[in-house]
Backbone as JSON Lines, residues from 0, in Angstrom:
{"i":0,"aa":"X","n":[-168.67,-88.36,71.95],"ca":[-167.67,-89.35,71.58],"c":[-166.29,-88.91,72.08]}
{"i":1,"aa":"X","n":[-165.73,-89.78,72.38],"ca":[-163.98,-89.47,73.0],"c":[-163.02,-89.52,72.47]}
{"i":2,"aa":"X","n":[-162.16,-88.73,71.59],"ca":[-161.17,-88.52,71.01],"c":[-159.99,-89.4,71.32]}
{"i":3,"aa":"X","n":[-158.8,-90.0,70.44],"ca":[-158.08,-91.04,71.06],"c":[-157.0,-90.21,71.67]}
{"i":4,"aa":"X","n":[-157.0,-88.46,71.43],"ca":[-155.76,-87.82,71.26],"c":[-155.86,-87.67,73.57]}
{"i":5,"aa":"X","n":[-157.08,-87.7,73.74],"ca":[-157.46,-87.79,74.96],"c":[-156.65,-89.0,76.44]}
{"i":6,"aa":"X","n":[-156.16,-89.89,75.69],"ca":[-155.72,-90.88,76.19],"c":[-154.35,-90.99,75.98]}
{"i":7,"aa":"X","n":[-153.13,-91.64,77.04],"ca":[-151.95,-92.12,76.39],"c":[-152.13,-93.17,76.47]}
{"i":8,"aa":"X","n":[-151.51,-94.23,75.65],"ca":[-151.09,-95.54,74.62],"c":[-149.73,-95.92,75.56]}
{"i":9,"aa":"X","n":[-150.08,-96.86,75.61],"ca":[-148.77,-97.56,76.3],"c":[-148.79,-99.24,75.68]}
{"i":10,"aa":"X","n":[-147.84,-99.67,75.3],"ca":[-148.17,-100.6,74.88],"c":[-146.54,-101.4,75.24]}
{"i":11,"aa":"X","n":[-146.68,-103.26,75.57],"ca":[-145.77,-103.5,76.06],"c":[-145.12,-104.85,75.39]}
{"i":12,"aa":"X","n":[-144.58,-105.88,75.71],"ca":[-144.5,-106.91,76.08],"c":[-144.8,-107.74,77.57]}
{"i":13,"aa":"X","n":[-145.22,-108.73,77.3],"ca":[-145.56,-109.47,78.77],"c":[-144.11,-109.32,79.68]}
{"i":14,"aa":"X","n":[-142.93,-109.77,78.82],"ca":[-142.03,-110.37,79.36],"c":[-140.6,-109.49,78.58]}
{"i":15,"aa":"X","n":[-140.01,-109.6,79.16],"ca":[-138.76,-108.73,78.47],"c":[-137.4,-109.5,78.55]}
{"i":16,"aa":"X","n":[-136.57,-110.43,78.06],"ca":[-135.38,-110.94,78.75],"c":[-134.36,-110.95,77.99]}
{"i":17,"aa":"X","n":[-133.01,-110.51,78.46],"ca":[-132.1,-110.64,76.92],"c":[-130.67,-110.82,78.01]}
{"i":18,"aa":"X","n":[-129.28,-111.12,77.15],"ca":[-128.41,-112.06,77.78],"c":[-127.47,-112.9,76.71]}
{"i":19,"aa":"X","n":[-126.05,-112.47,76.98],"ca":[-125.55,-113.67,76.19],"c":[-125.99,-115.21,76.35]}
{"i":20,"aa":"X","n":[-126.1,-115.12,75.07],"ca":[-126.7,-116.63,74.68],"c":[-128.13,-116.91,75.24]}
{"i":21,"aa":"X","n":[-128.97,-116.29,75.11],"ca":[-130.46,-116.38,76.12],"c":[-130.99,-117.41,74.91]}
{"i":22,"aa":"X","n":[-130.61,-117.5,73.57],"ca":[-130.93,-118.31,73.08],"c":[-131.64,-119.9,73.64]}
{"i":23,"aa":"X","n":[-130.15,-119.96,73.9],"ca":[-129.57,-121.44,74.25],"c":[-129.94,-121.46,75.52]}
{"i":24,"aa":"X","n":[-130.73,-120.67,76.57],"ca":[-130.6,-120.87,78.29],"c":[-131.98,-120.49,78.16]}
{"i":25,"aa":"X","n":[-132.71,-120.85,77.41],"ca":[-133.91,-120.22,77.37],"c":[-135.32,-121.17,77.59]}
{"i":26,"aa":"X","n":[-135.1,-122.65,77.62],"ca":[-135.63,-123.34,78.02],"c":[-136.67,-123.33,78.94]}
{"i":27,"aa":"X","n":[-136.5,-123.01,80.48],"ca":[-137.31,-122.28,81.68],"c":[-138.06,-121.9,81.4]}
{"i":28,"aa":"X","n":[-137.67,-120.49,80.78],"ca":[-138.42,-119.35,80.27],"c":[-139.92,-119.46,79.16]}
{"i":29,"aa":"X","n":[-139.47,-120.3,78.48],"ca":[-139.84,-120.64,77.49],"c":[-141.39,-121.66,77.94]}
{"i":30,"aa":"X","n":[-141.25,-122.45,78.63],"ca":[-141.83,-123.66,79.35],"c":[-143.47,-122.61,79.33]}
{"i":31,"aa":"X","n":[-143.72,-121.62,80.13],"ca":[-145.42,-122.05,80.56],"c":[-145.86,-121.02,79.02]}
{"i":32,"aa":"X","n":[-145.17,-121.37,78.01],"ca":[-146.1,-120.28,76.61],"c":[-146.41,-121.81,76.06]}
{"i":33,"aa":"X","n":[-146.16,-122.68,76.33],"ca":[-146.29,-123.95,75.31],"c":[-145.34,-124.76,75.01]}
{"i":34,"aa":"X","n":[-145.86,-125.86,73.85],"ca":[-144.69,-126.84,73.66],"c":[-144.57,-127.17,72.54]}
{"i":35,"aa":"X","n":[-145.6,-126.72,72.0],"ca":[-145.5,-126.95,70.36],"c":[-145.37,-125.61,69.52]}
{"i":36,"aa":"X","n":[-144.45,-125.39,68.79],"ca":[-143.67,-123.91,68.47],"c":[-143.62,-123.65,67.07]}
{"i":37,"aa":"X","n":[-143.8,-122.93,66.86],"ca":[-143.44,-123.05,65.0],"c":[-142.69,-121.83,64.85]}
{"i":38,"aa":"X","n":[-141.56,-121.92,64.42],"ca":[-140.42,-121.43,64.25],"c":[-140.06,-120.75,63.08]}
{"i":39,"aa":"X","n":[-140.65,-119.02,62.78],"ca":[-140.23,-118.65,61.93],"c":[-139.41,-117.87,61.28]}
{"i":40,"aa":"X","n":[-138.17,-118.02,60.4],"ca":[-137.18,-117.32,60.44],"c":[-136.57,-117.44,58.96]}
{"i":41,"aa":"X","n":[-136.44,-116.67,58.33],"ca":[-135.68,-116.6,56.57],"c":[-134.48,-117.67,57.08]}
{"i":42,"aa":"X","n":[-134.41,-118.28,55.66],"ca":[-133.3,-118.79,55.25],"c":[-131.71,-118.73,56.34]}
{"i":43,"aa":"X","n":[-131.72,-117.03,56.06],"ca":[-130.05,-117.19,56.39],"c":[-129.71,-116.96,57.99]}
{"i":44,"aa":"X","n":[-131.04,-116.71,58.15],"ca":[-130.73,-116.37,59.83],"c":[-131.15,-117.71,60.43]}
{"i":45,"aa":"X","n":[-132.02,-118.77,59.92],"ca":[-131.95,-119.72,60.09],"c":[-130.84,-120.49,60.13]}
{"i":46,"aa":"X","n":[-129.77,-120.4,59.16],"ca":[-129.24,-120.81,58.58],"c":[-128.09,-120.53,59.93]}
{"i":47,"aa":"X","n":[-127.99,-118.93,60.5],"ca":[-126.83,-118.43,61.29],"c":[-126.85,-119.33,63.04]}
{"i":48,"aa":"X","n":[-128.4,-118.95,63.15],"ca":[-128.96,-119.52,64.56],"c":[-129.84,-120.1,64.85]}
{"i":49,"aa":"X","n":[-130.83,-120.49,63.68],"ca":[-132.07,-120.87,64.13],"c":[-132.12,-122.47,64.31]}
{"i":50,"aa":"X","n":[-131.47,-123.08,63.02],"ca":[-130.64,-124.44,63.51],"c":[-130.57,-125.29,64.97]}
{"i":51,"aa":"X","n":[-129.2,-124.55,65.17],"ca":[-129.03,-124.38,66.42],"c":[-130.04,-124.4,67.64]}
{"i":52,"aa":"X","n":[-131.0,-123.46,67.49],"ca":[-131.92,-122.77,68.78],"c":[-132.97,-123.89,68.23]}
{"i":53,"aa":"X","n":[-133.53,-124.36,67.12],"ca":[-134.57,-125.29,66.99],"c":[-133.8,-127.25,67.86]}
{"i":54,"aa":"X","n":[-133.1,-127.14,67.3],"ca":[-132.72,-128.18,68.07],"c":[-131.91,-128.49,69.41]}
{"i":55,"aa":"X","n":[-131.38,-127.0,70.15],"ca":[-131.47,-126.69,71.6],"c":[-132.86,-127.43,71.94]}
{"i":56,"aa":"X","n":[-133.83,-126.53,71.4],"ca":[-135.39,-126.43,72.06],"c":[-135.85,-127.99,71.55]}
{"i":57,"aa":"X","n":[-135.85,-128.82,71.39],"ca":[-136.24,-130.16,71.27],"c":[-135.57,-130.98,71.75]}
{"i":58,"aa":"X","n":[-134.21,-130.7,72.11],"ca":[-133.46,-131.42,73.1],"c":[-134.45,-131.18,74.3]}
{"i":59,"aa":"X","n":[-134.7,-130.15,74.37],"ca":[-135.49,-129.85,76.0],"c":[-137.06,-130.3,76.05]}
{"i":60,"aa":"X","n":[-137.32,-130.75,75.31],"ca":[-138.6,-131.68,75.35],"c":[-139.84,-130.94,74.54]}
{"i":61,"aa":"X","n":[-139.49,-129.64,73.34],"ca":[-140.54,-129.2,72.73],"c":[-140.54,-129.7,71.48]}
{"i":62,"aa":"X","n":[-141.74,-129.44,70.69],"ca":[-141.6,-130.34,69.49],"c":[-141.67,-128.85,68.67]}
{"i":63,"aa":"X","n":[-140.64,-128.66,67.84],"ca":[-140.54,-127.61,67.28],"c":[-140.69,-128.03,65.75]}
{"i":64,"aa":"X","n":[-141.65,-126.79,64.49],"ca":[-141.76,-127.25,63.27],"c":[-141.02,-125.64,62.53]}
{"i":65,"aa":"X","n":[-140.35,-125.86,61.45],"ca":[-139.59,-124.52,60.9],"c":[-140.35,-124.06,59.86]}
{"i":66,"aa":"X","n":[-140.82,-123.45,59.44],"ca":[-140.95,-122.94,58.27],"c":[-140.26,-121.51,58.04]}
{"i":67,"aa":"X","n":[-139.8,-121.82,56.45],"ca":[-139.12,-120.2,56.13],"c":[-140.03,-119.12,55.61]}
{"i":68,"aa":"X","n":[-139.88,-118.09,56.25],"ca":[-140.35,-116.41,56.32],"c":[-139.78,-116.24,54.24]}
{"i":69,"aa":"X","n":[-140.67,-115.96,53.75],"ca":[-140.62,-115.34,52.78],"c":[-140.22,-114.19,51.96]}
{"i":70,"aa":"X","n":[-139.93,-112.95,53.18],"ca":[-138.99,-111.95,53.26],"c":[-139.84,-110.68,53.11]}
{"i":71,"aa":"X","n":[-141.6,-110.95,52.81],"ca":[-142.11,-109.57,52.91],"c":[-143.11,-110.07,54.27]}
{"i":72,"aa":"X","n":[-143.62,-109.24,54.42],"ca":[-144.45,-109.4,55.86],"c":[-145.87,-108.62,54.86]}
{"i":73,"aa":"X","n":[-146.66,-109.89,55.27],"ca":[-148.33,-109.45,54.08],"c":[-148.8,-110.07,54.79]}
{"i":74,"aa":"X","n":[-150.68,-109.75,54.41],"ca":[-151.53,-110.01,54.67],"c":[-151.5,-112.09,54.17]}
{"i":75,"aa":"X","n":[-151.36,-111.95,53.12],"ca":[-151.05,-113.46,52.45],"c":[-149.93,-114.17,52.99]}
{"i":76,"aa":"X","n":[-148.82,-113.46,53.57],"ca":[-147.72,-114.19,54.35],"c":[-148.37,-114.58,55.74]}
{"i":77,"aa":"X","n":[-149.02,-113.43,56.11],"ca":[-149.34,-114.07,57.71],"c":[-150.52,-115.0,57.41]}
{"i":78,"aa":"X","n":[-151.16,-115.32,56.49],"ca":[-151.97,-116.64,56.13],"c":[-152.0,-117.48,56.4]}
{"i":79,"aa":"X","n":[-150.68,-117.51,55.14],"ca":[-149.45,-119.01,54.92],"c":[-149.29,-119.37,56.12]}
{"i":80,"aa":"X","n":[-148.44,-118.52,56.8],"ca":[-148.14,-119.12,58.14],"c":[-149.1,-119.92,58.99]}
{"i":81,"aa":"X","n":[-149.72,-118.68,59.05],"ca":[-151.18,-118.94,60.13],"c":[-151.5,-120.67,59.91]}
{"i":82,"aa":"X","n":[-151.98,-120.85,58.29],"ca":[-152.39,-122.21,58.08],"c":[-151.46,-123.4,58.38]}
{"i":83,"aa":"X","n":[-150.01,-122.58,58.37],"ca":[-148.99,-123.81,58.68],"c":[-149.06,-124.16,60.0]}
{"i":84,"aa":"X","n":[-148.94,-123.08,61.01],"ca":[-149.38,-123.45,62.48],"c":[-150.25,-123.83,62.98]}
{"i":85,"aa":"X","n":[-151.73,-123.75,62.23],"ca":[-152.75,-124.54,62.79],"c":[-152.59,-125.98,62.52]}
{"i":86,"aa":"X","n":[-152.16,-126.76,60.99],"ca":[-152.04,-127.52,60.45],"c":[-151.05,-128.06,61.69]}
{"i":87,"aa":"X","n":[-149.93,-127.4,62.26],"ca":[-149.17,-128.23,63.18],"c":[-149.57,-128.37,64.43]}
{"i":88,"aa":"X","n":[-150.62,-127.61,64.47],"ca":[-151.47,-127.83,66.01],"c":[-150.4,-126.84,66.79]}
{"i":89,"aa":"X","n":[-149.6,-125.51,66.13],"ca":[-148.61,-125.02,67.25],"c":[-149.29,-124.15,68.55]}
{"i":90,"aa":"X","n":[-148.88,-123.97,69.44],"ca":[-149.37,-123.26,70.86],"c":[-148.26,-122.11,70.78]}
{"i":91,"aa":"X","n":[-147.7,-121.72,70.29],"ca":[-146.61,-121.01,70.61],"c":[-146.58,-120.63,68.86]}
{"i":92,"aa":"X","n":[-145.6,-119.38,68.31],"ca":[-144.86,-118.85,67.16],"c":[-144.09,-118.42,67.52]}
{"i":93,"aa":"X","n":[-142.61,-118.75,67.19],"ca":[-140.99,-117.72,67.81],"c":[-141.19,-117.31,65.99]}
{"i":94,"aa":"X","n":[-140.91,-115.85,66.45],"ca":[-140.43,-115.29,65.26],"c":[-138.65,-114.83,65.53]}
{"i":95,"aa":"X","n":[-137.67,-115.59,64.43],"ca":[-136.37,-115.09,64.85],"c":[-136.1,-114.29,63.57]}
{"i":96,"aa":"X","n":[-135.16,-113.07,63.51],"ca":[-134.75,-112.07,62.51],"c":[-135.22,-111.27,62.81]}
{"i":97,"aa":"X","n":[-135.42,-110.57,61.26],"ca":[-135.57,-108.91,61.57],"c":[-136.77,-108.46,61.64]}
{"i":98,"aa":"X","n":[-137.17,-107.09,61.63],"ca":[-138.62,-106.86,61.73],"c":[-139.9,-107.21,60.84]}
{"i":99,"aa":"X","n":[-139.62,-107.74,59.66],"ca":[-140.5,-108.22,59.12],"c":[-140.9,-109.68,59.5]}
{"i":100,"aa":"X","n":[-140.12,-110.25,59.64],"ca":[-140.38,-111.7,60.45],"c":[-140.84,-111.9,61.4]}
{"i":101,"aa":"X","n":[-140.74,-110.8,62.61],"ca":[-141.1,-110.58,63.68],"c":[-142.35,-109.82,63.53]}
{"i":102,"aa":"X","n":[-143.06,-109.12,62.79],"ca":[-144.49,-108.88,62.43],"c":[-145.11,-109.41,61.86]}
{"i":103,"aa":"X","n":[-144.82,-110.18,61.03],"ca":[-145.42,-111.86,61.09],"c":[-145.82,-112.47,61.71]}
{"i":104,"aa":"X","n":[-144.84,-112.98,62.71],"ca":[-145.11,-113.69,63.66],"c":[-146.26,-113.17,64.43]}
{"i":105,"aa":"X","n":[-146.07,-112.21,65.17],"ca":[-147.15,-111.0,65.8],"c":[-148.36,-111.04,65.03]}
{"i":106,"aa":"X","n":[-148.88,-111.25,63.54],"ca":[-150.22,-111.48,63.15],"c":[-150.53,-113.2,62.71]}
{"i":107,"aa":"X","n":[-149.91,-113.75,62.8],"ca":[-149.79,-115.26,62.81],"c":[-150.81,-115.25,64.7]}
{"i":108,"aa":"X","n":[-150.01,-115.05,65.63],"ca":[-150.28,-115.28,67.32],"c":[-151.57,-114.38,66.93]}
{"i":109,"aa":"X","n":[-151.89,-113.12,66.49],"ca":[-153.25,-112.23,67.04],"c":[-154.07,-113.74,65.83]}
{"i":110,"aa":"X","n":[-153.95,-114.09,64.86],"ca":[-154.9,-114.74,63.89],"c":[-155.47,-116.17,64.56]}
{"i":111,"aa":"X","n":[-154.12,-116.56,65.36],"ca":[-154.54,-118.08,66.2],"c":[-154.78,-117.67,67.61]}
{"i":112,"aa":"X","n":[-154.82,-116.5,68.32],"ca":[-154.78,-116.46,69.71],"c":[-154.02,-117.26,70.18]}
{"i":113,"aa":"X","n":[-152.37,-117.33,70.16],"ca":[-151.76,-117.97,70.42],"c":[-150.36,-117.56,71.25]}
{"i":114,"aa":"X","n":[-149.49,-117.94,72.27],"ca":[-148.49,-117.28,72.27],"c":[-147.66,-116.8,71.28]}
{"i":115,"aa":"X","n":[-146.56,-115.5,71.33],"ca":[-146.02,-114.96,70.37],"c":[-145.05,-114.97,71.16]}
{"i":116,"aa":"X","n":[-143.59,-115.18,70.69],"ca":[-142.04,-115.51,71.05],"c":[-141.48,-114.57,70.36]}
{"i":117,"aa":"X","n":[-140.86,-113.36,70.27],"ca":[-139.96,-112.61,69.21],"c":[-138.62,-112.17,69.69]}
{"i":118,"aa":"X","n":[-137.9,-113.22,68.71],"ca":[-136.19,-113.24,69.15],"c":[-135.4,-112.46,67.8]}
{"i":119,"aa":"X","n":[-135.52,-111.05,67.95],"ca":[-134.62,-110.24,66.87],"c":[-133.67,-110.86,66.39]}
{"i":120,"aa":"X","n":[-132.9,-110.83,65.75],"ca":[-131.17,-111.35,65.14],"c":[-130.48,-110.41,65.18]}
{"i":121,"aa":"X","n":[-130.63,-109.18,65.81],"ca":[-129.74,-108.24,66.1],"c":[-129.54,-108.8,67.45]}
{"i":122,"aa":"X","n":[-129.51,-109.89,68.43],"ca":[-129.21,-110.33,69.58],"c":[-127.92,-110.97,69.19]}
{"i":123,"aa":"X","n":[-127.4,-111.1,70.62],"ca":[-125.41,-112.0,70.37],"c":[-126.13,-113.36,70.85]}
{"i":124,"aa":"X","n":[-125.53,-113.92,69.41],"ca":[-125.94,-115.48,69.84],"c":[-124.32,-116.3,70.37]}
């Protein structure tokens, strides 16, 4: 049997892009993960940018649905979600905020095989 200590781990993102306001210019980019998005982000960061970036992104022809992040990242949170995005038929999950939102999102996409979008809130919007 082969030990894992045997191997290095590299692990990535597909895509890497960041930029004042990549928010808002992000359209392009955005285009071959899908068109139907489910958008998850707490309350206040919603509240700061997500607004905003949900209805950028539907100006540009996606149909975006919000639901708010609950503030722990669980097995039962990535559920919830999960069931909310199938229920919306989403192809896509943007997770916006901090790291718990954003590991959410990340088991929401592995639970639907779905694209995964993760826009920190430590970015300049």
């Amino acid at each position: 049997m082969t030990s894992c200590k045997e191997f290095k781990w590299f692990g990535s993102p597909d895509h890497y892009v960041q930029g004042k306001n990549i928010l808002l210019n992000s359209a392009d980019i955005l285009k071959p993960y899908g068109s139907k998005f489910l958008l998850l982000a707490d309350k206040d960061v919603y509240k700061a940018a997500g607004k905003k970036f949900q209805d950028y992104l539907t100006e540009n022809g996606f149909t975006v649905a919000y639901t708010e992040f609950n503030g722990e990242s669980s097995l039962e949170e990535i559920d919830r979600v999960t069931k909310i995005a199938k229920d919306k038929s989403s192809d896509v999950i943007i997770g916006l905020g901090g790291g718990k939102t954003l590991d959410t999102s990340k088991g929401v996409a592995n639970a639907l095989d779905i694209s995964n979008i993760i826009c920190p809130s430590a970015i300049e919007i």
